[in-house]
TORDREN-467552 format. One record per residue (C-alpha): chain; residue in one letter; x, y, z. Coordinates in steps of 0.1 Angstrom, whole numbers. Each point is the difference from the previous one (the first is absolute). Layout:
N
{A, a, {X, Y, Z}}
...
***
This chain:
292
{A, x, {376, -566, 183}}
{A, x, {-28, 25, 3}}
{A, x, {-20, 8, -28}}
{A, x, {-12, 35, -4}}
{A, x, {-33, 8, -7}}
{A, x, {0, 22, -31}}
{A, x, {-27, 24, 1}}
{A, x, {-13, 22, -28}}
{A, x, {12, 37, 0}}
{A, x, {-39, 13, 3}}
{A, x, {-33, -15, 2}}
{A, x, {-25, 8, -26}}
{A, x, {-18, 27, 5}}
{A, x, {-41, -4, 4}}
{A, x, {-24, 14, -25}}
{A, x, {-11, 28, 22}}
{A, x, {36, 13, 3}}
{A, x, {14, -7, -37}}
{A, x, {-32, 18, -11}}
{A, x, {8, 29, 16}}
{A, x, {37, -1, -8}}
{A, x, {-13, 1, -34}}
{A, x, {-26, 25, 8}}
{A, x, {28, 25, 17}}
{A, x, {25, -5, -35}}
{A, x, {-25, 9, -25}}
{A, x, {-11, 32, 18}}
{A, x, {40, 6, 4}}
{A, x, {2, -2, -37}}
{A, x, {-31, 16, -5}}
{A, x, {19, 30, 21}}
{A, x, {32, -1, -17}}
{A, x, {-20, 7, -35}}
{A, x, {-19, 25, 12}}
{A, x, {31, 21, 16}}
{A, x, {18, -5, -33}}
{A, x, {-30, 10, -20}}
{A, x, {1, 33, 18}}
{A, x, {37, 7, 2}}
{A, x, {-3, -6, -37}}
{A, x, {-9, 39, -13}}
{A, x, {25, 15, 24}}
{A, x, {31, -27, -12}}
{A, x, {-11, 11, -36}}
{A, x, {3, 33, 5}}
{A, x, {36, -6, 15}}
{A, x, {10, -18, -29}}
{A, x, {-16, 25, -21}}
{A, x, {18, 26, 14}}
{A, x, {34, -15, -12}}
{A, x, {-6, -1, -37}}
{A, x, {0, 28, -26}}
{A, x, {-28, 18, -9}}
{A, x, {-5, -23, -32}}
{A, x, {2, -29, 14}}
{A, x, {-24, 9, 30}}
{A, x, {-25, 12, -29}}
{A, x, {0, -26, -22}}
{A, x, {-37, -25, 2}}
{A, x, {4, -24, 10}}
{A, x, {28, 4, 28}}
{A, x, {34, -16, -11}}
{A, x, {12, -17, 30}}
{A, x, {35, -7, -8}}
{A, x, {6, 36, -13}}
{A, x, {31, 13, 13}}
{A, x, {6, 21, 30}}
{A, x, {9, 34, 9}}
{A, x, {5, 27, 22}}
{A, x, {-11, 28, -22}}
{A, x, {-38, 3, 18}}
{A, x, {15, 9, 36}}
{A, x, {31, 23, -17}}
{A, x, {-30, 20, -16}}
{A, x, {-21, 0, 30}}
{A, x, {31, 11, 18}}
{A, x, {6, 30, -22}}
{A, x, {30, -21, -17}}
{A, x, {-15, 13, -36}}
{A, x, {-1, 38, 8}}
{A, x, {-35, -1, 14}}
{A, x, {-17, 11, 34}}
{A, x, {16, -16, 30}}
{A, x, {-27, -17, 25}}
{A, x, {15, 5, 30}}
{A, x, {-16, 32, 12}}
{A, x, {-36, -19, -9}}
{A, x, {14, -31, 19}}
{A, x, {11, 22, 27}}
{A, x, {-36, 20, 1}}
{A, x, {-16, -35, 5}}
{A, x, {23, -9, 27}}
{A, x, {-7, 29, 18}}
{A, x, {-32, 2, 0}}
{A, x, {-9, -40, 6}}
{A, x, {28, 1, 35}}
{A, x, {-11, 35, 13}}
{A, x, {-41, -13, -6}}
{A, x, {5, -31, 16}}
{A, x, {19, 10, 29}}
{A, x, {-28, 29, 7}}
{A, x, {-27, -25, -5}}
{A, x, {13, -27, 26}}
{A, x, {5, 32, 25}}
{A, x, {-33, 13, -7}}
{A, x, {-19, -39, 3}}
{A, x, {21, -11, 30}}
{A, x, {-20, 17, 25}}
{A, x, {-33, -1, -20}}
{A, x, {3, -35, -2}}
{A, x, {12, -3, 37}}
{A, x, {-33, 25, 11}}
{A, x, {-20, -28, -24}}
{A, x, {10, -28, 16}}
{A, x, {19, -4, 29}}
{A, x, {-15, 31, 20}}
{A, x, {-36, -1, -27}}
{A, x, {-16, 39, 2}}
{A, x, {-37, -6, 2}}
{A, x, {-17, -11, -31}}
{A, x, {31, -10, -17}}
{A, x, {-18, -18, -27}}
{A, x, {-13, 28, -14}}
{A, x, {30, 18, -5}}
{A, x, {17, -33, -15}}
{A, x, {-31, 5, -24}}
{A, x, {9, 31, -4}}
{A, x, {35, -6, -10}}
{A, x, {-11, -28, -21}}
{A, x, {-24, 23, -20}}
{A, x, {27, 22, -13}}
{A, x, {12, -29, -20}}
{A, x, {-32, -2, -17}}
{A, x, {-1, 32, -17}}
{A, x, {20, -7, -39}}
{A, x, {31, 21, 0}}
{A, x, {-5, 16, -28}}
{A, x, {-34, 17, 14}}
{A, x, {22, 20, 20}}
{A, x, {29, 11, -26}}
{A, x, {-16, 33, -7}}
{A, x, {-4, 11, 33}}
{A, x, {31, -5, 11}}
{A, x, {20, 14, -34}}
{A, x, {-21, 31, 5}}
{A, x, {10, -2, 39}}
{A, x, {38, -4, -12}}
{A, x, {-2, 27, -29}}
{A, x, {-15, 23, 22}}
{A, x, {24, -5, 26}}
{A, x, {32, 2, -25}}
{A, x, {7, -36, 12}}
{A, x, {-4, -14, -37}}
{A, x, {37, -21, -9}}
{A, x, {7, -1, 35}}
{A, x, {14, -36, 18}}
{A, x, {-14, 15, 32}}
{A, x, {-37, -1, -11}}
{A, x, {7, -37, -10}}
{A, x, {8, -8, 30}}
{A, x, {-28, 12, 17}}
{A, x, {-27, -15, -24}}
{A, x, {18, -36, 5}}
{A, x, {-1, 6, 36}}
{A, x, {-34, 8, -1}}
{A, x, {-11, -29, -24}}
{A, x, {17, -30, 19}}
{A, x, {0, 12, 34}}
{A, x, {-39, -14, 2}}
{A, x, {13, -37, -8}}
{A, x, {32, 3, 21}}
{A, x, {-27, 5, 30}}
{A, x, {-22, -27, -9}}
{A, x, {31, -26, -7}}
{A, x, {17, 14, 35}}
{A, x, {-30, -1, 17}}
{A, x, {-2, -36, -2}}
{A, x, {38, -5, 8}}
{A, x, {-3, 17, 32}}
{A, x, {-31, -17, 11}}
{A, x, {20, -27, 10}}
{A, x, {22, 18, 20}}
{A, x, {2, -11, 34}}
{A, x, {-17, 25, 21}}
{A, x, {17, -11, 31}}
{A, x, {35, 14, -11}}
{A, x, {-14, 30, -9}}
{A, x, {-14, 6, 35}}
{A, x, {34, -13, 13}}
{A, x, {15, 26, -18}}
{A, x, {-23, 28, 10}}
{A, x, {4, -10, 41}}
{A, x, {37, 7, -9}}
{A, x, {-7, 33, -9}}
{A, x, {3, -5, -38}}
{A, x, {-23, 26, -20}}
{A, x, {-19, 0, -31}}
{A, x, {30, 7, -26}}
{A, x, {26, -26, 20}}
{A, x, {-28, -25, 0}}
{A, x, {-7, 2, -35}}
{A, x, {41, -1, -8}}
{A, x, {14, -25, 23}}
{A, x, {-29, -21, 7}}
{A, x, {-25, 0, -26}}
{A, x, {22, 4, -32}}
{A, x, {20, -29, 12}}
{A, x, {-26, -27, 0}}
{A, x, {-20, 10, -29}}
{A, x, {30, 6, -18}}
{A, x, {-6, -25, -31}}
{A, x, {-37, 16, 3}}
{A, x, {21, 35, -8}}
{A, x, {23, -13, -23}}
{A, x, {-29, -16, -20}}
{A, x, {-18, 35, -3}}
{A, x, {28, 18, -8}}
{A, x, {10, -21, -28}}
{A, x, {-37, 4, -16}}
{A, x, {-2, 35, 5}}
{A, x, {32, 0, -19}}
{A, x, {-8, -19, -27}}
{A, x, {-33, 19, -7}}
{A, x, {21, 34, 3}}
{A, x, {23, -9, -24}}
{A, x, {-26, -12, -26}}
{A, x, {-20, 25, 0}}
{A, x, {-7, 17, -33}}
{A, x, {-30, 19, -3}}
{A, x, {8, 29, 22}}
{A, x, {33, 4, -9}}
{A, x, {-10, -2, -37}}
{A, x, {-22, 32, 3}}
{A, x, {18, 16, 30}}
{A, x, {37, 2, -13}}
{A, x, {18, 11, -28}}
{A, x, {41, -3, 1}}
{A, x, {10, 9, 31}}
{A, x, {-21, -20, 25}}
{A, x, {-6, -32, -28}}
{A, x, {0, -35, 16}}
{A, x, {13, -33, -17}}
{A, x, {-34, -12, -11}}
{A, x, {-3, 34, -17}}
{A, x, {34, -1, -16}}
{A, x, {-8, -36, -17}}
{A, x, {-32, 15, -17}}
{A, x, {24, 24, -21}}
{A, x, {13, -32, -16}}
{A, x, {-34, -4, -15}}
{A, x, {0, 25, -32}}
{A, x, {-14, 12, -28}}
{A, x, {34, -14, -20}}
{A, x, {-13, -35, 15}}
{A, x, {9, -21, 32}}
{A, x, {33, -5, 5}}
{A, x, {-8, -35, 17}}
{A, x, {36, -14, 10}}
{A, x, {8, 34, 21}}
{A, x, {-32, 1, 14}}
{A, x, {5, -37, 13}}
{A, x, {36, 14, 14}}
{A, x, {-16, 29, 14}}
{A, x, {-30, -23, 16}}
{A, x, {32, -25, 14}}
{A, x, {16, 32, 12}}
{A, x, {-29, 15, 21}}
{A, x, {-13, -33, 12}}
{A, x, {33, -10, 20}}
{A, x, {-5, 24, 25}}
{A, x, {-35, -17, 11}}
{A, x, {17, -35, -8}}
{A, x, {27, 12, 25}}
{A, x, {-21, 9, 29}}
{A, x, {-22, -32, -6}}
{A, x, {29, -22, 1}}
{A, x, {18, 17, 33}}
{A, x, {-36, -3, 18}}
{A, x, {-12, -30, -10}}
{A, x, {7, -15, 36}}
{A, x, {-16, 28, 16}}
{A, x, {-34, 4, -31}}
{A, x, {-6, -38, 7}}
{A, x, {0, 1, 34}}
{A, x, {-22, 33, 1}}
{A, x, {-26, -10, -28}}
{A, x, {-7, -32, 20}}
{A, x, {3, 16, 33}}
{A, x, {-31, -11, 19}}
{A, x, {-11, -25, -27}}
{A, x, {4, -31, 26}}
{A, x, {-14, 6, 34}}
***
């Protein structure tokens, strides 16, 4: 009879390796704290927003207070108060119809920037880079007496134009380094075919530097829709955004803090929405060009 040879299941590990094992777990711990530690104020303002006023008020929090739907029924109108959906609407609008005209708008400035670079293209990347730099509030006079002397005060369309204007310098600096890595060669393919500038742009640049795009249009989106200064002073009640409409919540009377957390669940879903249906594509975009 032969004997088998009964071998151990795996060798032990040498120093070098079980070090860095333990190395590699304690930052993946390290990570898992730190992610929980700041998902921690948005999950408390979800459970927040399912207790009663009282119990949401009461120092310290009560943690096994019982829940309820009463925030998001008055947020909802559900007590015989305003309705937020012409707000929410207003805020939609104006964060889609922004974004859209800003990726339009950078496509080709981005393409002229980097793929076919206008002479001294650093300067004008400077240029766009200085319009970040001046604080936003330095120019909230200007434009308010721009929009009330224009009769454009409470009006969605003069939103849209000052978002447009305010993120379409980042959308070129973020596409511009998206379709620097572009393959030139396809582009001059394309052109030999008789493509022009607009079928190039569509059908042959959009395509590659799609999670580029997708990446920028998410941000743009995200700042659109949180933006509260200039819709604080530049609307009243018929072209009021979200962010606006949660500040009424705040009142002399006191803060109603468990409606406010169902209003803040509310108007956050939409950018938790769009984050979650892109994440392939804002992953693949924000890292686009990061390994050569």
């Amino acid at each position: 009879m032969s004997t088998a040879t009964v071998r151990p299941s795996h060798q032990a590990l040498p120093p070098a390796a079980r070090k860095a094992r333990r190395r590699s777990a304690a930052l993946g711990l390290v990570a898992w704290i730190a992610g929980i530690a700041f998902c921690l104020p948005a999950l408390w303002m979800l459970l927040t927003s399912f207790h009663s006023e009282a119990d949401a008020a009461t120092n310290p929090p009560s943690f096994a207070a019982s829940l309820t739907l009463d925030g998001y029924r008055e947020f909802f109108g559900g007590g015989g108060g305003p309705t937020p959906w012409p707000p929410l609407v207003n805020s939609m609008s104006a964060s889609l119809l922004s974004t859209a005209l800003v990726l339009v708008l950078a496509l080709p400035a981005a393409y002229a920037l980097s793929i076919r670079r206008v002479r001294k293209w650093t300067d004008v990347m400077f240029f766009f880079l200085s319009t970040k730099m001046l604080p936003v509030v330095a120019g909230l006079l200007p434009v308010y007496l721009f929009a009330k002397n224009t009769g454009m005060l409470d009006n969605i369309l003069l939103l849209v134009i000052l978002y447009t204007s305010m993120n379409l310098p980042i959308a070129v600096w973020m596409m511009q380094s998206f379709l620097a890595d572009v393959p030139v060669s396809i582009i001059e393919a394309a052109q030999v075919d008789g493509a022009r500038l607009p079928t190039i742009l569509a059908r042959v640049v959009a395509p590659v530097a799609g999670p580029g795009i997708a990446a920028t249009a998410l941000i743009c989106f995200i700042f659109s829709w949180n933006e509260l200064l200039f819709a604080r002073v530049l609307t009243g009640v018929v072209a009021q955004t979200a962010p606006v409409y949660l500040t009424g919540f705040v009142t002399s009377q006191g803060l109603f803090l468990a409606q406010l957390c169902a209003a803040s669940v509310v108007v956050s879903l939409p950018v938790l929405a769009a984050g979650y249906a892109a994440q392939d594509k804002l992953v693949q975009g924000l890292s686009l060009g990061a390994v050569k």
